[in-house]
C-alpha positions in Angstrom: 85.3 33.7 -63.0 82.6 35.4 -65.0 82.0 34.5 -68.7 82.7 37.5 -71.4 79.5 38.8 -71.2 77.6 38.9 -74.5 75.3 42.3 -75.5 73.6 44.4 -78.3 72.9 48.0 -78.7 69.6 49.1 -80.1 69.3 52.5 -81.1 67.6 53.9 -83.9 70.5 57.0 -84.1 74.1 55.8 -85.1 75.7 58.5 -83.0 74.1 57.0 -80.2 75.3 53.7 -81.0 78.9 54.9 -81.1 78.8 56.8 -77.8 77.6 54.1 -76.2 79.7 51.1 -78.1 82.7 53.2 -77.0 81.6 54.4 -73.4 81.3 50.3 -73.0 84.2 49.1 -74.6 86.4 52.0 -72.5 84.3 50.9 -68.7 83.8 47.3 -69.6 86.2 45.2 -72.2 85.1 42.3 -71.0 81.7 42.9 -72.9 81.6 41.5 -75.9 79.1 43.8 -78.4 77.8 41.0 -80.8 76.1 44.4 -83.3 74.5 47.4 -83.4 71.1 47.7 -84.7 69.0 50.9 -85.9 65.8 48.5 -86.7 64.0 46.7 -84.5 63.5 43.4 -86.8 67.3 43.0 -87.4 67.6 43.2 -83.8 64.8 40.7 -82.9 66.2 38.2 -85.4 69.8 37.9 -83.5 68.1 37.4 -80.1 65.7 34.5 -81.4 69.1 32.5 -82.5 72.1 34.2 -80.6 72.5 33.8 -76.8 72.9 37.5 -75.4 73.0 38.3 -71.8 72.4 42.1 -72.1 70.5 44.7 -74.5 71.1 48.4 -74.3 67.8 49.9 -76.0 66.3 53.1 -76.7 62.7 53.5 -75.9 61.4 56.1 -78.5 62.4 54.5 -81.9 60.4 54.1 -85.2 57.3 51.7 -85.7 58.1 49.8 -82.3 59.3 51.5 -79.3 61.9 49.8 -76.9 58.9 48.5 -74.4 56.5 47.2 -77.2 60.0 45.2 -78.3 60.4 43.8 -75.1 56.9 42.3 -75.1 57.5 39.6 -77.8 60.0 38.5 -75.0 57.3 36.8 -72.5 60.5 35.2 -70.3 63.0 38.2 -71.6 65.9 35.5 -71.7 68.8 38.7 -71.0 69.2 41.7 -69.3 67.9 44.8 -70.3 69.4 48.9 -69.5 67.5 51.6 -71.1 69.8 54.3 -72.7 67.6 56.9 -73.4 66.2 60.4 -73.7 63.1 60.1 -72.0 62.6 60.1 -68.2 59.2 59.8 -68.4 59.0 55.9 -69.6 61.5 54.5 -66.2 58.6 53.2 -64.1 57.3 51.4 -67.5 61.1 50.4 -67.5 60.6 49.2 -64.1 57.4 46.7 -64.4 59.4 44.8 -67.2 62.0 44.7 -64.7 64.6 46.6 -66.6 68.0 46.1 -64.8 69.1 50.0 -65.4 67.2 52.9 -66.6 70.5 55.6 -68.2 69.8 59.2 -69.8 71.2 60.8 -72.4 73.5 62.4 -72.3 75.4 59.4 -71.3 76.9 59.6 -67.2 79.5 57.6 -66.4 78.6 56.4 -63.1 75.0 55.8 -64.0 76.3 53.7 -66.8 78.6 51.7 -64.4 75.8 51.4 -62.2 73.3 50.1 -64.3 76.3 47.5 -65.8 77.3 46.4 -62.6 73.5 45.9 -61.9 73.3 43.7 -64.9 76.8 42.0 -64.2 75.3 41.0 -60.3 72.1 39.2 -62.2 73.9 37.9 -65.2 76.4 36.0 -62.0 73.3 34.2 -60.9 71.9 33.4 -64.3 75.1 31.2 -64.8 75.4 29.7 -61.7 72.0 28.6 -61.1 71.3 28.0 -65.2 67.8 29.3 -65.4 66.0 32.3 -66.5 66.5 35.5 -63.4 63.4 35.0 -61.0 62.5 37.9 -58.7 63.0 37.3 -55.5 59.9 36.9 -53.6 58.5 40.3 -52.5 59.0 39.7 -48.9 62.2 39.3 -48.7 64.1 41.7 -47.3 67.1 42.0 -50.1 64.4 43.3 -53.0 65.1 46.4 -54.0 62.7 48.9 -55.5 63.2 51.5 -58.4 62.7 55.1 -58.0 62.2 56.9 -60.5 63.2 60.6 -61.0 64.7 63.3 -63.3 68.3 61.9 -63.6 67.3 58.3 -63.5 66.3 55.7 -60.6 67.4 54.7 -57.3 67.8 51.8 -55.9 66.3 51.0 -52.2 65.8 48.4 -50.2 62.3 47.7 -50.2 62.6 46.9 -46.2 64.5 50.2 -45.3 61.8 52.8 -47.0 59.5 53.5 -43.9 56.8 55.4 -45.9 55.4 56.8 -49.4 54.2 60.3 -48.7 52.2 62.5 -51.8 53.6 66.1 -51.8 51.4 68.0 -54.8 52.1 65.7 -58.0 55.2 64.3 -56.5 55.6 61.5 -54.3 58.4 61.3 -51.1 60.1 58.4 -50.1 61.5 58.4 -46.7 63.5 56.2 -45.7 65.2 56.0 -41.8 68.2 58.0 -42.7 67.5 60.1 -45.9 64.3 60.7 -48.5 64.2 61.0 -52.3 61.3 62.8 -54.0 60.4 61.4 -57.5 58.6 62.6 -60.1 55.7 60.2 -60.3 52.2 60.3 -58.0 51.6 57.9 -55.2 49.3 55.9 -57.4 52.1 54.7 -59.6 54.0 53.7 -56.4 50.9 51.9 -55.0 50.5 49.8 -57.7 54.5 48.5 -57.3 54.1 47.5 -53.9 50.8 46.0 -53.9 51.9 42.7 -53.3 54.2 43.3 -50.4 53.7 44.5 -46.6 52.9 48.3 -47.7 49.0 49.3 -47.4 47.8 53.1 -48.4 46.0 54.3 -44.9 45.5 57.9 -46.1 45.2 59.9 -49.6 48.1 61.4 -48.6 50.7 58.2 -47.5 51.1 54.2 -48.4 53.0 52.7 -44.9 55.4 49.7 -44.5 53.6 47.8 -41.7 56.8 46.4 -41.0 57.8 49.6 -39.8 54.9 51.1 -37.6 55.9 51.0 -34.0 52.5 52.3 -32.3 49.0 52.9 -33.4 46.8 54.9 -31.5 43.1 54.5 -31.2 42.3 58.4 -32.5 43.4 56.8 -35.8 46.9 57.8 -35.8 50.0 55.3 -36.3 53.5 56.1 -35.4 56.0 55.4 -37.7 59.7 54.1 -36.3 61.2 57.6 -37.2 58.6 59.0 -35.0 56.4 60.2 -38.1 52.6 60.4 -37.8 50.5 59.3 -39.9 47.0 59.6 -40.1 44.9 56.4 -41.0 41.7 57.6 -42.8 38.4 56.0 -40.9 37.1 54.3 -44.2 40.4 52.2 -44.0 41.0 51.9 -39.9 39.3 47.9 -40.4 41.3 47.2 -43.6 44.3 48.6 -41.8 43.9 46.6 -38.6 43.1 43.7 -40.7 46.4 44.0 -43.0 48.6 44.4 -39.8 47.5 41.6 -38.0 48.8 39.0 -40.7 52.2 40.4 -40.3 52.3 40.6 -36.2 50.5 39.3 -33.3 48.4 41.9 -31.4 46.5 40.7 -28.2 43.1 41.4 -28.5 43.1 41.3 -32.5 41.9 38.3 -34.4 44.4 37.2 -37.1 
């Protein structure tokens, strides 16, 4: 059985603080809030002495936003959900591997979510009794954030088959549905860097796990049939990347 689950609330607007110490204590009682803080340096003194498993923070507050605070945390030693106002900070909110990412006005089921979320990692903190590692990238349980204007989704980073830039916006497709998200390829790019995904066009970053056919006019088939163009300046790089994931006759690993 699960511990009570220990948290704080960091919010720099007391209104927020009882919406959300209420919207908790109604969805969750077994989450014990230890306080409330409107200032960052009351809050950082409890979690140098006080064992929390889970922060709710604002971003935008006075003198430190909520992602400066998080970087005096080097091995952030709890969970973290971002309750907050501004969408455009949730792929900041991802890198420092923020378990939720909830707008105001608070939503129920994206708070439940993002709890839940936290609940799932908090399970293996205490069984395993040491700090939450990400799981290594090529595993095929790692999920990735996507970010867009009501919050971020969760996928499995095997199931999406494909990035794809539409204007400023980038489209995730996945085998059985897409999501379009508010932030440029570039931002994606940089998130899956160190896994099996490799940018073959201006236009589209590929899971190479998921090609089925490549075609010598520079074309690769995706396995929802897609095609995708592979720029020449990256056809070698491409060839390259693929062949440390598969063997190909003829291809030198």
């Amino acid at each position: 059985m699960l511990p009570e689950i220990k948290c704080v609330i960091i919010d720099d607007e007391a209104k927020a603080i009882d919406l959300l110490h209420e919207r908790v204590k109604i969805l969750f009682p077994n989450i014990q809030i230890l306080g409330a803080f409107t200032e960052w340096k009351k809050a950082l003194e409890v979690l140098r002495t006080t064992k929390v498993d889970l922060v709710f923070m604002d971003i935008s507050m006075p003198e430190k936003n909520g992602m400066d605070f998080l970087k005096l945390f080097p091995e952030m030693p709890f969970q973290v959900i971002f309750v907050t106002a501004h969408s455009e900070y949730a792929m900041d909110a991802i890198k420092l591997s923020a378990v939720g990412y909830v707008l105001k006005p608070i939503d129920d089921y994206e708070l439940s979510f993002a709890v839940n979320k936290a609940i799932d990692r908090i399970k293996g903190v205490n069984q395993t009794q040491i700090p939450f590692i990400p799981e290594v990238a090529t595993s095929e349980n790692v999920k990735i954030g996507i970010p867009n204007l009501k919050g971020v989704d969760y996928l499995n980073i095997s199931d999406i088959l494909y990035f794809e830039s539409v204007n400023k916006y980038t489209k995730v497709v996945t085998q059985t549905y897409s999501i379009v998200s508010s932030y440029n390829l570039a931002e994606f790019k940089k998130l899956v860097d160190d896994m099996h995904f490799l940018q073959v066009h201006r236009s589209y970053i590929v899971n190479l796990s998921n090609i089925k056919r490549y075609e010598t006019s520079g074309v690769i088939i995706m396995d929802d049939n897609m095609q995708i163009p592979v720029s020449k300046t990256i056809r070698n790089e491409f060839i390259a990347a693929f062949s440390k994931i598969t063997r190909t006759a003829g291809l030198k690993k």
